[in-house]
N, C-alpha and C positions, 0 to 999 in steps of 0.2 A: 627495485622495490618502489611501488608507490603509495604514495600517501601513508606510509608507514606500515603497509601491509605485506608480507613475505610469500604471502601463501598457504598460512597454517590454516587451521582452525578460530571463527568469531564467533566469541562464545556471547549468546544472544538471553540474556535471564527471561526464565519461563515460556520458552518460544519452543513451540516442536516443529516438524518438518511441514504440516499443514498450511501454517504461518510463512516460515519461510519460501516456502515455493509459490504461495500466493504475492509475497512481495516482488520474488525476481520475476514471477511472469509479468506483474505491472513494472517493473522497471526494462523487462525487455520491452514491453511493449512503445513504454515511453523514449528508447531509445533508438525507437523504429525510425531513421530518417526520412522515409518513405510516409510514413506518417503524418496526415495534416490535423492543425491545432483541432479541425472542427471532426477528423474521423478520432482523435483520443477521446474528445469531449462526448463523443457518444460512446466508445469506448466504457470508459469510465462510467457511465451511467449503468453499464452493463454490468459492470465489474464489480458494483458494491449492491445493484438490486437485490439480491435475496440475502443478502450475510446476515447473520441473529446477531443478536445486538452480544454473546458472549464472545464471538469470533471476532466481530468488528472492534471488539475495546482489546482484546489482543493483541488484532494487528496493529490497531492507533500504538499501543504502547512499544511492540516492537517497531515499528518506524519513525517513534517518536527518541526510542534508543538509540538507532543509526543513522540519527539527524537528517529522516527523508522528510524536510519541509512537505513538497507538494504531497504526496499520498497521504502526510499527515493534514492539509485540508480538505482533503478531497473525504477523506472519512469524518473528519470532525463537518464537514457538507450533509454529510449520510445523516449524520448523528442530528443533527440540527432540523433537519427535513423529520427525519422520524418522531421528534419532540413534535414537533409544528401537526404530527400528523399524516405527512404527503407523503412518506416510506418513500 
């Protein structure tokens, strides 16, 4: 068991499967050792281009419940950009 987890079921409030598979593709991605800082960084860019601002405060919220720091800035980035304008 790690980190406290057995294997069941994490039950994620108000999260459906859209959400979730969008988070483990970016944490696969992010866990790609092959992976360099500057191919995630365009990555990422890629990642949050089209999401509608109902999708993206979904997932802020679910990965802000399973304490995923970085993808929580990486969208509150989104979020910030979009205010400013520059989508």
């Amino acid at each position: 068991m790690e980190l406290g987890y057995a294997g069941g079921v994490i039950d994620v409030p108000r999260t459906d499967r859209r959400i979730m598979s969008t988070m483990v593709e970016w944490c696969k991605k992010h866990t790609d050792e092959a992976a360099t800082s500057d191919e995630l960084k365009d990555w990422d860019v890629e990642f949050v281009m089209d999401m509608d601002q109902v999708f993206l405060s979904h997932l802020m919220l679910a990965a802000d419940y399973l304490d995923g720091t970085e993808l929580v800035d990486l969208l509150e980035q989104k979020v910030a950009n979009m205010i400013k304008g520059k989508n």
